[in-house]
Backbone bond lengths (Angstrom), bond angles and torsions (degrees), N, CA, C in turn:
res aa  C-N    CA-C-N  psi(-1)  N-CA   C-N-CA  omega(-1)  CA-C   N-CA-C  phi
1 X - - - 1.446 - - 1.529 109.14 -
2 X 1.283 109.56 103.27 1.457 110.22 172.44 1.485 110.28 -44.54
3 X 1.365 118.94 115.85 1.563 143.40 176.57 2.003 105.26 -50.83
4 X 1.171 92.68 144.69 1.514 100.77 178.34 1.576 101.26 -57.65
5 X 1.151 116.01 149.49 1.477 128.42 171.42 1.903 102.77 -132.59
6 X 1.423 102.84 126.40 1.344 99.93 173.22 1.299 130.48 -59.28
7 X 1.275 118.61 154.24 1.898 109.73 176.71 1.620 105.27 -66.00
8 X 0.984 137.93 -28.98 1.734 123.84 165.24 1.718 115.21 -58.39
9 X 1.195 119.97 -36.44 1.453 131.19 -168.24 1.646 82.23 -84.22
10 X 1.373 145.54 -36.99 1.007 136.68 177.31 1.834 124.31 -77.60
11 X 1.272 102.94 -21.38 1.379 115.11 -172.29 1.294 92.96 -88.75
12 X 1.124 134.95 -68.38 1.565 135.82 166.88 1.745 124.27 -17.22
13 X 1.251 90.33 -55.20 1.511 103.91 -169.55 2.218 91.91 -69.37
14 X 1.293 106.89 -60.91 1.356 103.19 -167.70 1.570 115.73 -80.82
15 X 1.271 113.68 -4.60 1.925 107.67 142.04 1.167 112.93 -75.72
16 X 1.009 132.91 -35.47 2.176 124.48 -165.09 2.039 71.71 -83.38
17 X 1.255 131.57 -39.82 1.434 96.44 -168.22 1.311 129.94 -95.10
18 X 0.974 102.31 6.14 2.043 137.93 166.04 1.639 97.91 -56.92
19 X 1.411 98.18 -62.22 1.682 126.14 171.20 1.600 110.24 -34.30
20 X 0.825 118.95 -99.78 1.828 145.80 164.63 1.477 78.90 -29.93
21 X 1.218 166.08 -143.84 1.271 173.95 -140.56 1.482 107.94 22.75
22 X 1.710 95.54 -62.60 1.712 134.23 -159.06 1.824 105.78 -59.55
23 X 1.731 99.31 -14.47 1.487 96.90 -174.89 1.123 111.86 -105.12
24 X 1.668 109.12 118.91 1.537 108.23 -167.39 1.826 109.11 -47.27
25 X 1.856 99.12 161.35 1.197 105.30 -178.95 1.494 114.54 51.40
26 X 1.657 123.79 22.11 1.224 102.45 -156.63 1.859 102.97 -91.21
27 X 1.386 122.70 39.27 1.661 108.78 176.22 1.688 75.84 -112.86
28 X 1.101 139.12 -13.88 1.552 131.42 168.60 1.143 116.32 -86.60
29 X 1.557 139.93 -42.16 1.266 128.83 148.53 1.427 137.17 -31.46
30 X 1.616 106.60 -66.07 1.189 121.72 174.45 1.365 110.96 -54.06
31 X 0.887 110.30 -59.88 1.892 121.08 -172.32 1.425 96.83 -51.23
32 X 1.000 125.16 -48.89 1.847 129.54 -175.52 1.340 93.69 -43.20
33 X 1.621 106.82 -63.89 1.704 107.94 -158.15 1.211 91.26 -62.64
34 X 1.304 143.34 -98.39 1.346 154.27 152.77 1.533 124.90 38.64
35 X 1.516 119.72 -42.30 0.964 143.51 155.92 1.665 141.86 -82.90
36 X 1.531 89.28 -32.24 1.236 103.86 163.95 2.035 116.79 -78.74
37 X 1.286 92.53 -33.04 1.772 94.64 178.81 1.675 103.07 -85.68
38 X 1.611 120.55 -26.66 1.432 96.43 159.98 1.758 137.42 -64.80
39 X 1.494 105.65 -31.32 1.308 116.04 -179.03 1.356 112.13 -91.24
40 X 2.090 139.32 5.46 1.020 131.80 140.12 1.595 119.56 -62.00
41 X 1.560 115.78 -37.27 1.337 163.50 165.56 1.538 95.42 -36.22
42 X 0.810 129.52 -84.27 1.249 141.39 -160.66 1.889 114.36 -152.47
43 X 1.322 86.60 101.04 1.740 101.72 -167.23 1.467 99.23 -66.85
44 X 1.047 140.20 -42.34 1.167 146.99 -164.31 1.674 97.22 -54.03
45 X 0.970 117.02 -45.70 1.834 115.57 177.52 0.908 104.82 -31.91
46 X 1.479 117.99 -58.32 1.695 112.16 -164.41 1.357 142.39 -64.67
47 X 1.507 86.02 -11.42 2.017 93.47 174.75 1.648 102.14 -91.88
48 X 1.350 124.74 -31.56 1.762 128.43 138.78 1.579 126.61 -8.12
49 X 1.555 100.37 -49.38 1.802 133.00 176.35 1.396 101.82 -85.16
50 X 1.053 131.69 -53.90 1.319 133.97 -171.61 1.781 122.32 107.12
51 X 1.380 89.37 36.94 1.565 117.17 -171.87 1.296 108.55 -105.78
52 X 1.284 135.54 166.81 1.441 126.93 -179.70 1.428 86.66 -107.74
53 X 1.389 109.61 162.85 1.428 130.72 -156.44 1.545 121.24 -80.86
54 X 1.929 99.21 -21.85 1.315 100.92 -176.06 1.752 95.21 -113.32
55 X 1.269 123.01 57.80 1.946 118.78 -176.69 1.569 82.24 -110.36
56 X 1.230 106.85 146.81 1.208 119.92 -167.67 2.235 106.26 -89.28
57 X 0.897 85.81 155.97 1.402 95.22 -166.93 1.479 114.48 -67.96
58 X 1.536 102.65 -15.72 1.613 117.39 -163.13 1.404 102.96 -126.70
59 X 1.923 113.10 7.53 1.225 91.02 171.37 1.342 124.19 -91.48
60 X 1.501 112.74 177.71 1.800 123.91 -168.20 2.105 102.47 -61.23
61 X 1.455 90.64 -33.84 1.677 98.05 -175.45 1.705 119.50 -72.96
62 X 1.576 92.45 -17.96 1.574 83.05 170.30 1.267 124.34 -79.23
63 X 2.166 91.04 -52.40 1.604 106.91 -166.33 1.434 109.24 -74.82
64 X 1.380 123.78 4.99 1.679 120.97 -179.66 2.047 102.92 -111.61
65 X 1.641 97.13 -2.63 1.286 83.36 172.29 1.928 141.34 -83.32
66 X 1.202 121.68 143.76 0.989 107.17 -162.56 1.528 148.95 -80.01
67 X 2.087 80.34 -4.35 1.453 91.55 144.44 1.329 137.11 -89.75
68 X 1.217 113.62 -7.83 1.416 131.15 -168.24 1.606 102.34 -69.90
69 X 0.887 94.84 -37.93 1.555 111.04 -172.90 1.008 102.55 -100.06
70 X 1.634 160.10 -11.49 1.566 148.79 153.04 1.160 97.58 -69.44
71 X 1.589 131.78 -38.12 1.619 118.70 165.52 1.154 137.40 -44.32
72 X 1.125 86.69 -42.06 1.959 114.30 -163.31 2.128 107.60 -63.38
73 X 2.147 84.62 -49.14 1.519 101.44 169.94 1.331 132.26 -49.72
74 X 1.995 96.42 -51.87 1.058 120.92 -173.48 1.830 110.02 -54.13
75 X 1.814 102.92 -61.41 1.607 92.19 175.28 1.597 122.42 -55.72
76 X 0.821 114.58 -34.65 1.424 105.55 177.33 1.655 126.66 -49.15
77 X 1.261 89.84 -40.67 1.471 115.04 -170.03 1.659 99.16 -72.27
78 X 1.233 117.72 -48.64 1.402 118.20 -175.13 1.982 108.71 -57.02
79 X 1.776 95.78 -44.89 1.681 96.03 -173.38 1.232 95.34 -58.76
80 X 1.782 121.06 -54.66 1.775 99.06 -171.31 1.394 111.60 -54.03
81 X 1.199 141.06 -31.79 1.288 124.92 177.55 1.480 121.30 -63.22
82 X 1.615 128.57 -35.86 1.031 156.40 174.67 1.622 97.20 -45.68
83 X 1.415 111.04 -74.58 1.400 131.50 171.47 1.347 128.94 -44.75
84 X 1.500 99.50 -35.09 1.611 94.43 165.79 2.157 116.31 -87.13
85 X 0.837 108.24 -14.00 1.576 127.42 157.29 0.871 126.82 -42.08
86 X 1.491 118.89 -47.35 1.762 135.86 -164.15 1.855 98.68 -72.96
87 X 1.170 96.29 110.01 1.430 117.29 173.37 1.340 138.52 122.13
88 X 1.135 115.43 -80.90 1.966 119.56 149.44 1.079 117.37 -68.01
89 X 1.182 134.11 -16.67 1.787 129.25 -163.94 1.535 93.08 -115.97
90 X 1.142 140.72 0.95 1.565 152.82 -175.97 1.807 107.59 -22.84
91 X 1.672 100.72 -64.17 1.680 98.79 179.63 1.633 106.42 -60.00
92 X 1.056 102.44 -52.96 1.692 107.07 -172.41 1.449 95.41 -47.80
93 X 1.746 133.54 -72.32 0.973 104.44 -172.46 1.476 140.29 -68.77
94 X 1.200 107.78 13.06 1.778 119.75 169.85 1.475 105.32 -84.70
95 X 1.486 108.93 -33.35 1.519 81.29 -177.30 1.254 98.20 -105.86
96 X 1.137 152.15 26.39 1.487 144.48 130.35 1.420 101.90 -47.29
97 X 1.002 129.47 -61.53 1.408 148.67 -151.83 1.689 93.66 -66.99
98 X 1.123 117.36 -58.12 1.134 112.46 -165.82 1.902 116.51 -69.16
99 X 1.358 90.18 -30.67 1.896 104.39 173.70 1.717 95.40 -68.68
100 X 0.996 121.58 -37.35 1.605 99.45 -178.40 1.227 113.24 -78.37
101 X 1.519 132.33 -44.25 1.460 112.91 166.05 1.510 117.63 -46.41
102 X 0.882 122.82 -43.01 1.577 119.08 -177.05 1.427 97.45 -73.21
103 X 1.192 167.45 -5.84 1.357 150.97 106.78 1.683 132.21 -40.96
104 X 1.379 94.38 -29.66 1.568 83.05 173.83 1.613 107.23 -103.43
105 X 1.583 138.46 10.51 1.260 127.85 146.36 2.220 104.59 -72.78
106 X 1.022 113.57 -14.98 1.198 91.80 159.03 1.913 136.71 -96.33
107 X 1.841 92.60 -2.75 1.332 90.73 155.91 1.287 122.63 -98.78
108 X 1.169 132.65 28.31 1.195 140.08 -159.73 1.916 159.58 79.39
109 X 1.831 86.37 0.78 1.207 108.23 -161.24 1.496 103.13 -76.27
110 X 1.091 111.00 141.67 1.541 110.90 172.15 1.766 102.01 -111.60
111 X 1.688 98.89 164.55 1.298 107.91 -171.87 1.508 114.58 -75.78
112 X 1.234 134.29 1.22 1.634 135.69 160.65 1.201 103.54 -84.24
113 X 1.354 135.27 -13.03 1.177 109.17 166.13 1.484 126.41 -97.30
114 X 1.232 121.42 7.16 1.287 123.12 142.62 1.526 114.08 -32.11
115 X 1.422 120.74 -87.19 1.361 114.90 -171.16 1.566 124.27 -27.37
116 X 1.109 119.81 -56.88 1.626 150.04 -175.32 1.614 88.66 -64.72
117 X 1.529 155.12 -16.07 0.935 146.64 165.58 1.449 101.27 -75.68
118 X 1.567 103.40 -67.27 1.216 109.80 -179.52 1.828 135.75 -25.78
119 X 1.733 99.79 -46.36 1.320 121.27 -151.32 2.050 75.83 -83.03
120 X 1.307 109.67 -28.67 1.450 117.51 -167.94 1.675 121.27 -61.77
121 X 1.637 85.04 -36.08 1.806 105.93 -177.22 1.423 100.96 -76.54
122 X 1.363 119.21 -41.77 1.637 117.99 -172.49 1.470 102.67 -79.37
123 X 1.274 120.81 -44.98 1.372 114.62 177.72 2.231 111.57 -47.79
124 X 1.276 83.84 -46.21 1.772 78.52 175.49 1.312 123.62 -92.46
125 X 1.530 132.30 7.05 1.242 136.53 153.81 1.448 104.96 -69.68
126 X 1.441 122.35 -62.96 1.402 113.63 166.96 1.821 143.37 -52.24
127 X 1.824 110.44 -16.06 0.900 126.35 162.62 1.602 118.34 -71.46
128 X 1.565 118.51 -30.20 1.814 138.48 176.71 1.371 102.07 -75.30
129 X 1.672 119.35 -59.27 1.262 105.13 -150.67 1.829 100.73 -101.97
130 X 1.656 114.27 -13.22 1.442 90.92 173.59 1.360 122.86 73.64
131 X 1.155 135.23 -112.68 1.893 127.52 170.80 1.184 110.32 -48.01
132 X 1.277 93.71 -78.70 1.438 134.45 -159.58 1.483 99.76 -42.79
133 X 1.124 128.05 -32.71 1.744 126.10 174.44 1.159 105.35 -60.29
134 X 1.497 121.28 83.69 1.901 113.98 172.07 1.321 118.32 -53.59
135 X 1.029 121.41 -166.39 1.442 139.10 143.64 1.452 107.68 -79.14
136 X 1.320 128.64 -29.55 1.638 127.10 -147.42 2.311 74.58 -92.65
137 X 1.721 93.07 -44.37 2.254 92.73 -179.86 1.573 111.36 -53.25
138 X 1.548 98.89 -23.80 1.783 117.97 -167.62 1.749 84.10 -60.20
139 X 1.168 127.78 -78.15 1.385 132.68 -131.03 1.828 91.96 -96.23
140 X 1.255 130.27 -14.78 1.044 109.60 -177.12 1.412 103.23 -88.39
141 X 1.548 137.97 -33.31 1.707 148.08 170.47 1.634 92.40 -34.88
142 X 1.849 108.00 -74.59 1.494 117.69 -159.04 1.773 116.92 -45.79
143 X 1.865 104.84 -44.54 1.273 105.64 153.26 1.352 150.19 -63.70
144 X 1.619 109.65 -14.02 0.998 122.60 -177.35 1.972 103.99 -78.29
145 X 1.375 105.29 -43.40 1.357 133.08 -153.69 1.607 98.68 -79.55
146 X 1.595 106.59 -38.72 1.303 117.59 -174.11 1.511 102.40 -61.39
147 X 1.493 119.81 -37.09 1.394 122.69 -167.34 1.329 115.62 -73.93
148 X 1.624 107.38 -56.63 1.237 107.09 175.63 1.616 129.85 -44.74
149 X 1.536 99.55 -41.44 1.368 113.25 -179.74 1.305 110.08 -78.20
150 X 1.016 153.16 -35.96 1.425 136.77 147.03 1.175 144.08 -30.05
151 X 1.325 107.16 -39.18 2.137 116.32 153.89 1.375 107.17 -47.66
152 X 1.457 105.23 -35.75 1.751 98.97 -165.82 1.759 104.07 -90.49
153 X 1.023 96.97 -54.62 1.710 102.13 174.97 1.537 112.04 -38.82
154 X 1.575 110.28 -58.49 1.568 112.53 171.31 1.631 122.51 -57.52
155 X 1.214 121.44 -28.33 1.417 112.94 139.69 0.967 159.37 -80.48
156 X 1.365 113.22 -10.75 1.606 117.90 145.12 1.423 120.42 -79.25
157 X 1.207 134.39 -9.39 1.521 131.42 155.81 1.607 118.51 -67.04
158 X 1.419 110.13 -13.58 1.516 99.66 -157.94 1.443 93.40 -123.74
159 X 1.566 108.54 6.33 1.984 109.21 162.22 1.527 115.96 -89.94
C-alpha cells in the first residue's frame, strides 16, 4: 500500500514536475538523460532493454535507437501518470503499482535495482531543473519514489 505522503511532499514533487514538463519534448529529453545515467549506473539494465551490456551510454546507436527512446518516453509517461494518482486515487495507485512489479520480475528486474533507478530519477530532475532542485525537491522526489517503488518491490519479493 503506497504509504501516505504529505500534501507538502506532494506540492513539491508536482511543482519541480510542472518544471520538467515546460521543456519541450521533455518525456524524450528526460528519459534520454534518465536512461542513460541508469545504464552507466547499472550495466546490467541494458540487456533488460535489449542492448548488449558493453554499448556505450553516449553512443549514436543507443540514443538514436527506437526503442531506447519509446523507453525513455514510456517512463516518463508512466511517472506523470503515477503523479497525477498521488492522493484520491491512492488504492488504485497501489495496485497499479503492484501489477507492474509483477511484470517487471518477468522482465527481469530485480529489487536492487530499484535504488539505482531512483538515485537516476533525482539525478535527472536536478540535471532539468538546475536551482530550483532543492534539497527540501531532493527529499520530497526520494520519498515520493521510495513509495511508489515499494508496491512493486513488495511484489516481486512475495512471487
Amino acid at each position: 500500500m503506497v504509504k501516505e505522503i504529505s500534501y507538502s511532499t506532494i506540492s513539491n514533487v508536482m511543482e519541480d514536475w510542472e518544471s520538467v514538463k515546460r521543456t519541450k519534448d521533455y518525456e524524450k529529453v528526460a528519459g534520454t538523460k534518465l536512461f542513460r545515467r541508469l545504464f552507466d549506473k547499472c550495466p546490467q539494465a541494458k540487456l533488460l532493454f535489449g542492448f548488449p551490456i558493453d554499448i556505450d551510454v553516449d553512443s549514436p546507436e543507443l540514443l538514436q535507437s527506437k526503442r531506447f527512446i519509446a523507453q525513455a518516453i514510456y517512463f516518463w509517461n508512466m511517472i506523470d501518470t503515477s503523479l497525477n494518482m498521488l492522493g484520491p486515487d491512492i488504492e488504485l495507485l497501489t495496485e497499479i503499482m503492484t501489477e507492474l512489479g509483477t511484470k517487471h520480475v518477468v522482465y527481469g528486474v530485480k529489487p536492487d535495482m530499484f535504488p539505482i533507478m531512483g538515485d537516476a530519477l533525482v539525478w535527472t530532475l536536478k540535471e532539468m531543473l538546475g536551482d530550483k532542485f532543492t534539497e527540501e525537491s531532493e527529499e520530497s522526489w526520494k520519498e515520493t519514489y521510495g513509495a511508489l517503488s515499494a508496491d512493486m518491490i513488495r511484489s516481486m519479493v512475495s512471487k
